[in-house]
C-alpha positions as CSV (number, residue, x, y, z in Angstrom):
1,X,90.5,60.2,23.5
2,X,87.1,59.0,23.5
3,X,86.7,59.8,27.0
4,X,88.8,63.3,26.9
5,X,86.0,64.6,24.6
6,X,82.7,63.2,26.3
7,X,84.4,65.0,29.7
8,X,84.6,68.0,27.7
9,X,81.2,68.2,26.7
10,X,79.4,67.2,29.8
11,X,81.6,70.1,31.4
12,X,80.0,72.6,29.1
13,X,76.8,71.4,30.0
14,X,77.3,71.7,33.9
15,X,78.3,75.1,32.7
16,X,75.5,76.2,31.2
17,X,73.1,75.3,33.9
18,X,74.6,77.7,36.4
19,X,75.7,80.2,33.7
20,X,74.9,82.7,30.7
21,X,77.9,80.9,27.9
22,X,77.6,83.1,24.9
23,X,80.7,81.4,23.3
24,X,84.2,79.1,24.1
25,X,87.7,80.0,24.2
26,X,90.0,76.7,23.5
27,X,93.2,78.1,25.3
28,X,96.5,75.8,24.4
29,X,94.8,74.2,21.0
30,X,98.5,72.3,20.2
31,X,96.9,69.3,18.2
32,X,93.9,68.7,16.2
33,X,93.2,65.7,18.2
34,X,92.9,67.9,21.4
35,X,91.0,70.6,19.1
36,X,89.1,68.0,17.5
37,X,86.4,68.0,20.9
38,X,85.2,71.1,19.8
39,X,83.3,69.4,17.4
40,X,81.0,68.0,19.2
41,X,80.8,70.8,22.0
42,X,79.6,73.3,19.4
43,X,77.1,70.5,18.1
44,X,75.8,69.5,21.3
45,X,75.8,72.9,23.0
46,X,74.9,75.4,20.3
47,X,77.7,77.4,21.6
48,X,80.3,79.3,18.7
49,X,84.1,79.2,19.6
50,X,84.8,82.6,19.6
51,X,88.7,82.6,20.1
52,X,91.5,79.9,20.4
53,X,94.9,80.3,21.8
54,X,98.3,79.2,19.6
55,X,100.8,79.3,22.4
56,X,101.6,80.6,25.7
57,X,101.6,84.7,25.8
58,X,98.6,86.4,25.9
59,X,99.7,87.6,22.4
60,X,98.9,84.1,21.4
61,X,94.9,84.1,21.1
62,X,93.6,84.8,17.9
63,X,90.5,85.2,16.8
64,X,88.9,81.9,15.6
65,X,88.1,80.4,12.3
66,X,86.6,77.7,11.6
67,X,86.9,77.7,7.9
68,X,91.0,77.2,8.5
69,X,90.0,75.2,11.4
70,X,88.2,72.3,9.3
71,X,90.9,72.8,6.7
72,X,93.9,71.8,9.3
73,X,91.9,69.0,10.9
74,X,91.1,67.0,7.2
């Protein structure tokens, strides 16, 4: 998992060199291992997640929260 989240990060950074990122969407967040990288993307990049997605539909994107977020990853 190590090396899922340091690829993560580094493509945020490649990112923001060519772009204007004013926040993340995590599409498909289906574990809090997966969601977990988000951690250290916000950390590293100063970037808020702004929305996350819960299924499949486009009805499945919900604002985020970060409060319930830290709450189901304890």
């Amino acid at each position: 998992m190590q090396q899922l989240g340091q690829n993560a990060i580094e493509q945020v950074k490649a990112f923001k060199e060519v772009s204007n990122i004013t926040g993340l969407i995590l599409t498909k967040l289906d574990g809090t291992a997966k969601g977990g990288v988000v951690i250290g993307i916000v950390h590293e990049n100063k970037i808020p997640v702004k929305f996350i997605g819960v299924g499949e539909q486009v009805d499945d994107m919900e604002i985020f929260d970060s409060h319930d977020f830290s709450k189901a990853i304890i």
